[in-house]
Steps between C-alpha positions, in 0.01 A plus 500: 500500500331620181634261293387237730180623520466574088638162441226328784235679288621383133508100671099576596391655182705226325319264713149627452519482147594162487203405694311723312570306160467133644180598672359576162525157352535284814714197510600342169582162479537179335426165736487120401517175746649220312568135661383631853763826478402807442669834314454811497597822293461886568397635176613871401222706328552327135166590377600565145791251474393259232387483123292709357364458110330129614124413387241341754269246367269724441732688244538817788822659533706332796784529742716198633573636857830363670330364820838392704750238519615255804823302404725289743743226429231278450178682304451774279131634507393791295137689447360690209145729540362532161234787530302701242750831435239749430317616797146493339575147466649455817213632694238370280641124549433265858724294639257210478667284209861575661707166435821352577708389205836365405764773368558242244184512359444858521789712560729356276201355256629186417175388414343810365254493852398907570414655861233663618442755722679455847651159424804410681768313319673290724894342447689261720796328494638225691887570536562173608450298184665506185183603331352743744167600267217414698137531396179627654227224414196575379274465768472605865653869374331783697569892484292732719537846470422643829506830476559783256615857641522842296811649644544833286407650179666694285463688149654199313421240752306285790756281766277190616592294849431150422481238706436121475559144610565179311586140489522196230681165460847482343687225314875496487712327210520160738056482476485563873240773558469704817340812618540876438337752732520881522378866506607829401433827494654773221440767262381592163449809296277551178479727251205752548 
């Protein structure tokens, strides 16, 4: 009957921690509707998965957060937060200018573009074609940042909830363009 009861208790503690920890940064995820379908991606807490040493435009120190990936048999769809690393510049920056941009152009740099603060760089592929690049055209991009939430400070650190929605017109290899929806909501740490 002990043992029963001792192993009853370790189940509940193990379970109260576990809501303990989700609680703190609330559901992370990654969503896009494509075509009329729509995905969806539980995110674990990958705030400081990503590249640090980048530059923003305005020569600050950056970090190129890994923001999620949905892949099926038929699209591959990845996001990249670049935000200021430093928390003075972090907190001192709005989320006003946030764009949407191409991974082309400014994760891999292919044409020497930079980011700025709370950009997301968008990817997508179109499995289905032999050339499955697509590109996000230049106009009808938005990025809204809806919310920013400090979830815990440290000696060495800050942990930021971010959350956001956004949508833009993509072109596939075959010049057919169609829409891209979604929202997300994930996390990012800074430097203090």
């Amino acid at each position: 009957m002990k043992k029963i009861l001792l192993f009853v208790l370790t189940l509940l503690v193990i379970q109260s921690c576990k809501k303990s920890s989700s609680s703190s940064t609330g559901n992370l995820f990654l969503e896009i509707t494509v075509n009329g379908q729509t995905y969806k991606e539980d995110l674990a807490d990958i705030g400081g998965t990503g590249f640090s040493g980048e530059t923003s435009c305005t020569n600050q120190p950056g970090f190129l957060q890994f923001g999620g990936m949905i892949e099926t048999s038929q699209l591959e769809f990845e996001a990249y937060l670049f935000h200021h690393e430093n928390e003075t510049d972090f907190a001192a920056a709005t989320a006003a200018n946030a764009r949407l941009v191409d991974a082309r152009d400014h994760y891999y740099s292919f044409n020497g573009a930079c980011n700025s603060h709370l950009d997301l760089n968008i990817s997508f592929l179109d499995k289905l074609l032999n050339d499955q690049s697509c590109s996000v055209e230049t106009t009808g991009r938005t990025h809204t940042v809806e919310s920013i939430t400090l979830l815990e400070t440290t000696s060495t650190e800050k942990r930021y909830a971010i959350a956001g929605s956004f949508s833009c017109t993509l072109r596939n290899s075959n010049n057919v363009t169609f829409p891209l929806t979604g929202k997300y909501r994930t996390t990012v740490s800074t430097l203090r």
